[in-house]
N, C-alpha and C positions, 0 to 999 in steps of 0.2 A: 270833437277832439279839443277845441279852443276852450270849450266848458269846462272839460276837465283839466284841462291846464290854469284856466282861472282857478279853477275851485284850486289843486293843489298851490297856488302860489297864496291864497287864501290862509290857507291852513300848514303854509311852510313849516312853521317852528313848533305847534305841535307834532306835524311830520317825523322833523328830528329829533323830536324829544322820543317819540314811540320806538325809532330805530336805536335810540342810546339805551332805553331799560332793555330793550329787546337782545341788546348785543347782537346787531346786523351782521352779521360778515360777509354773506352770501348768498344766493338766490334761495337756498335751501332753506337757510335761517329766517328771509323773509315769507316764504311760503308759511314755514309753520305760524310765525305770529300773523300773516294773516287771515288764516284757521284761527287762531286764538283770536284775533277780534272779530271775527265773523261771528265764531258762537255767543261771543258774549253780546252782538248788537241784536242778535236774533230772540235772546231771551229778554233782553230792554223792550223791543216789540213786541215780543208776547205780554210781557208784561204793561204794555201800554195798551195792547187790544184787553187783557182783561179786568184791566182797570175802566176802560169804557164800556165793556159789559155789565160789571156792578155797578157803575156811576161816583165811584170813588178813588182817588190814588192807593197804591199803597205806603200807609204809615201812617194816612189821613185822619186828623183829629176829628172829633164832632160827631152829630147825630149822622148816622148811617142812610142814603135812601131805600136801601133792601137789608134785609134779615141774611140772605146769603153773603158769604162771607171766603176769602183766600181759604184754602186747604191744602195748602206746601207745593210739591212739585212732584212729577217723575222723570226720569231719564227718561232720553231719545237717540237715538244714531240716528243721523242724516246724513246725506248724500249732496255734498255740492261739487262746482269746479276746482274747489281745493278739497276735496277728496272727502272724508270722512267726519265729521263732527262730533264731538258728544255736546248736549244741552240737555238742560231743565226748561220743562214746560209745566208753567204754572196752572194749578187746579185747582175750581170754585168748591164752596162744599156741595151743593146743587147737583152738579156736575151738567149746568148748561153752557158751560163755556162752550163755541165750536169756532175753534182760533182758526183766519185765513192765511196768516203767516207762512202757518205751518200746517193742513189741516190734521185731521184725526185721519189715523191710516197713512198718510202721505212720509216718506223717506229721501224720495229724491228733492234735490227744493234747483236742481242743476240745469233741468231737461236732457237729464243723461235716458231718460227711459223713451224720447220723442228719439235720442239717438239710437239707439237700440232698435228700436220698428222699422229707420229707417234702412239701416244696415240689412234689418231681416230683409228688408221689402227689395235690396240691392242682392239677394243670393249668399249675403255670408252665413255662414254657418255660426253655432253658439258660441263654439271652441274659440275660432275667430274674436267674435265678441269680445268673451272675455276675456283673452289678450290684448285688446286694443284696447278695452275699460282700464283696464289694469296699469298698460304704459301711459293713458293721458289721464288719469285719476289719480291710479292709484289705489284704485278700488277692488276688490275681490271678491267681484261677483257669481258664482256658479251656474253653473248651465241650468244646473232646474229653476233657480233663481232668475235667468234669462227668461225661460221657458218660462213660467209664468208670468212674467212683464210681457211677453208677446198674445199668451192665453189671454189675455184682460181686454184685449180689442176684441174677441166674437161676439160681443153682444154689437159692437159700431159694424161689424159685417152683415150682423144679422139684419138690422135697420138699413144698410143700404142696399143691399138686395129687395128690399121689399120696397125701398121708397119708389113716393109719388114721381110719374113721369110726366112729361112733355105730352101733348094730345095729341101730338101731330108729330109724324115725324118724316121728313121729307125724303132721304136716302138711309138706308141701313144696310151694314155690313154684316155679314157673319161668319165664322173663319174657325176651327177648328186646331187647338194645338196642344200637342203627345206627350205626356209627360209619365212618369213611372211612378206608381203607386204602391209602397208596401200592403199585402192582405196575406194573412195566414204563415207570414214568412218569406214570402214570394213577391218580388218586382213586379206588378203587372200594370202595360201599360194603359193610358185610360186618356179621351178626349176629355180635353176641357173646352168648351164653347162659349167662344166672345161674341156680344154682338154689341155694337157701335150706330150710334145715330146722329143725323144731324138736324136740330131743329129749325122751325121756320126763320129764325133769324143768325141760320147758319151757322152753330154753334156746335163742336163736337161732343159728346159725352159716351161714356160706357154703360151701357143698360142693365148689363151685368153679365156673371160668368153661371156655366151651368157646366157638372162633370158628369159622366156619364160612361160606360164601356161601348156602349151599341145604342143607334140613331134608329128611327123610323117614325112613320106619320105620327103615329100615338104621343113618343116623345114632343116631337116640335110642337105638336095642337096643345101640349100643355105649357111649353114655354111659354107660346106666343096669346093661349090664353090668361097667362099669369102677367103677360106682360099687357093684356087691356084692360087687365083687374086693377093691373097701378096706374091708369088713367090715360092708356094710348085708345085716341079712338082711330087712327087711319095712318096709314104709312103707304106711300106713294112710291117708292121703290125697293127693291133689294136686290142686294149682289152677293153672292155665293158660289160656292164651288159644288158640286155633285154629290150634297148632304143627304143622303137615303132619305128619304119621306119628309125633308122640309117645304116639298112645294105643297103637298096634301096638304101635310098639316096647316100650314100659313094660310092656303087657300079657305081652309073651313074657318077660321077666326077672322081674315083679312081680306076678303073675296078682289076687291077690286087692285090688289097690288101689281105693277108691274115687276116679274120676277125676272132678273137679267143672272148670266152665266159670268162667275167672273175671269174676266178673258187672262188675268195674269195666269190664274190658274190651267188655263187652255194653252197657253203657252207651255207652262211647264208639265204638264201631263203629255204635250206633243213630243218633246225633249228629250222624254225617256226613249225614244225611238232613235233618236238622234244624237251621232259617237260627240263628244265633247269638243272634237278641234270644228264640227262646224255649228256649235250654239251660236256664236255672236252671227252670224253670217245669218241661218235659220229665222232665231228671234227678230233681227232687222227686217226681214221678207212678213215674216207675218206681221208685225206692228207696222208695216204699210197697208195692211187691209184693212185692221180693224179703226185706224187714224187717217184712210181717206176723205174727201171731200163729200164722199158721193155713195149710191150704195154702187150704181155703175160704176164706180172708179177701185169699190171693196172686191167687186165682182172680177170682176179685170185682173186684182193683183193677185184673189186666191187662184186664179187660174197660173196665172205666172208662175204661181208656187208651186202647183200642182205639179205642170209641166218639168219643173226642175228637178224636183222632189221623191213624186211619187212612184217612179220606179225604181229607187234605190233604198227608201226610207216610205213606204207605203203607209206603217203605221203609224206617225206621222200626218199624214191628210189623210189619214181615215178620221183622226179625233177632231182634225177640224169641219169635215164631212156632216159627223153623225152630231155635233154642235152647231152647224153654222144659223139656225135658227137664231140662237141666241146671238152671231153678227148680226144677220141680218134687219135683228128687230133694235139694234144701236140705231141703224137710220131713221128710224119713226120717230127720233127727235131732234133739235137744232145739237151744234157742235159743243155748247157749255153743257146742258143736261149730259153728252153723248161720254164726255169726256167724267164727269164724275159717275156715268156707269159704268164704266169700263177702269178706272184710277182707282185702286187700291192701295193708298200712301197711308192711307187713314190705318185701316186696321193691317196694314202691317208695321206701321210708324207702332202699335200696340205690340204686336208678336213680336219684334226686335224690341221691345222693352223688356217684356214677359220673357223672351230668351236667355236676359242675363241672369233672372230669377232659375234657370231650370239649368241650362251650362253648368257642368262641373258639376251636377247635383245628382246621385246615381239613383235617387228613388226619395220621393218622400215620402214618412210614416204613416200618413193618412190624409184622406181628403179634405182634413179643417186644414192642413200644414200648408195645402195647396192653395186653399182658400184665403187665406191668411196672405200669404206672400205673394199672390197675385191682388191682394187688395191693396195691400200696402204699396206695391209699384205703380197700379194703375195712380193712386193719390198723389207720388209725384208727377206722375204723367199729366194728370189730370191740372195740374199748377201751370202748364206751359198751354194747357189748349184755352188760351184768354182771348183771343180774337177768332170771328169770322173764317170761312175758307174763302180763300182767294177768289175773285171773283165774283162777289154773291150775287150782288147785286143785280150783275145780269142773268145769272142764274134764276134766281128771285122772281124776274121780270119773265122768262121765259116760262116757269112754273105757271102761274099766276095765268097767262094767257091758254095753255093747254089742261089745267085740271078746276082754273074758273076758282068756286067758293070752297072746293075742298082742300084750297091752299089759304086763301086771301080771309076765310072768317078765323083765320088763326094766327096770323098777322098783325101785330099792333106795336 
């Protein structure tokens, strides 16, 4: 701010010389002439980038260093934060000019189209768009005009679905989430499947998304062998909910994984048995088992719950019954590992992103629509997971002593 208060006291009285031909009166009046000087510094640039491409000014006397030669100009509309331009963009006879000004192709010179992605990547809709281009532009952009500035990212989808991964991945989530898909006319709904990793130096990322109507062994064994083709050679845990055929399949590509049950989900599968005035009461009794000290101490309080419970609400401790495998096998590690098996903050800290994308949204037209707008949120998402998970360290340290080299030759 000091800079450009320098620089304007620099340039005061051509300042007000520009505001007297201009005849200023008002914020409006100023807008336009700074539109009008805008285009005209943008075509001095062009023109100064193509005069460094010939190696001559224009008007320049004297022997030439190239044969090619100016060849006039054509119109352009551009897009900036003052709204709409028109310019001449100067043309070689050659036609090797490729100006970065401005390039070949390029309209927006604003980042009004990084605003647009991001908006999509927020759940607004086109219509949205472009009324909100319109009021802070000025511009009148149309929907299929929208629509196409968003179609321009699937080729950056397509590469990051496929890109190289981490070798190692020490916890992974995977979490299923509903969304309504137009097909033949019809709404139908369709999983979309996240999965979430964190690597050896405790880092979160998104592996990627995969959509699908119906799960089983076949499906997951191709995921997860698609996902050792991008360069994972071992994953050390997983936590999931009750995904039809993901332990087969995981098991055939990932044999040595420990697969955990995720307990948020056990909770709320329990819930449904359970009237609403006593969820908080319920929830509290059970997240005393699965966050005890001890597995005697887990053992202890599922009994408590039992005894309170399960003659009023049976189905209820039945699901923790025909699950508790997957408590019981939380104690086979210290308290930090136990705690990120069972903490699902991760990938729902994802699904509460991805829900503002699908809220309010009665169906998308197709599976790239969904693709699209769940790439685009994950990308903001993806700007705030810049540190470690809490803890690592001793995280880190407890790994390292129970799985030995198949943590530690991946660590640097």
């Amino acid at each position: 701010m000091a800079k450009h208060r320098e620089i304007y006291n620099k340039h005061r009285n051509l300042i007000r010389e520009l505001l007297s031909d201009y005849e200023i009166r008002n914020a409006e009046d100023l807008g336009n002439a700074l539109k009008d000087i805008f285009a005209g510094t943008m075509e001095d640039l062009l023109e100064a980038e193509l005069g460094e491409h010939l190696g001559y000014e224009k008007h320049e006397a004297g022997v030439k260093p190239t044969t090619n030669r100016r060849n006039g100009s054509h119109p352009k509309t551009i897009i900036s934060h003052l709204g709409e331009s028109q310019i001449k963009v100067p043309r070689d006879r050659d036609g090797s000019f490729e100006p970065q000004v401005v390039a070949k192709g390029q309209k927006d010179v604003s980042g009004i189209e990084a605003k647009i992605l991001s908006m999509y990547g927020k759940g607004m809709s086109t219509r949205d768009m472009q009324d909100i281009i319109q009021d802070i532009y000025g511009v009148d952009l149309s929907p299929e005009t929208i629509t196409r500035i968003i179609d321009r990212i699937q080729p950056r989808i397509e590469e990051w679905q496929v890109r190289e991964l981490k070798k190692l991945y020490t916890f992974v989530y995977v979490d299923a989430l509903y969304v309504k898909v137009k097909e033949d006319g019809k709404a139908r709904k369709k999983a979309v499947y996240a999965i979430v990793g964190i690597d050896p130096a405790g880092y979160k990322d998104v592996l990627g998304f995969w959509i699908k109507e119906a799960e089983g062994a076949h499906f997951w064994m191709n995921i997860f062998e698609e996902i050792r083709c991008r360069g994972v050679e071992d994953i050390l845990f997983i936590s999931m909910d009750g995904l039809s055929g993901l332990e087969e399949g995981l098991k055939s590509i990932f044999p040595d994984t420990v697969i955990q049950r995720c307990i948020v989900h056990l909770i709320r599968n329990s819930l449904k048995y359970i009237p609403s005035k006593h969820y908080k009461t319920f929830t509290h009794e059970a997240r005393l088992i699965y966050q005890a000290v001890s597995l005697a101490e887990a053992k202890q309080r599922f009994e408590e719950l039992k005894t309170k419970w399960e003659t009023e609400y049976p189905g209820a401790v039945k699901v923790w019954d025909n699950n508790w495998v997957h408590v019981e096998q939380l104690f086979d590690f210290p308290t930090e590992i136990r705690r990120m098996m069972y903490t699902t903050n991760i990938i729902e800290g994802l699904n509460s992103a991805l829900r503002k994308v699908t809220n309010g949204k009665a169906a998308f037209p197709n599976d790239s629509s969904v693709m699209k707008a769940f790439f685009l949120r994950t990308c903001d998402l993806l700007k705030k997971w810049v540190k470690p998970v809490a803890n690592w360290a001793k995280v880190l340290n407890q790994l390292s002593v129970i799985f030995g080299n198949r943590i530690t030759d991946f660590v640097h």
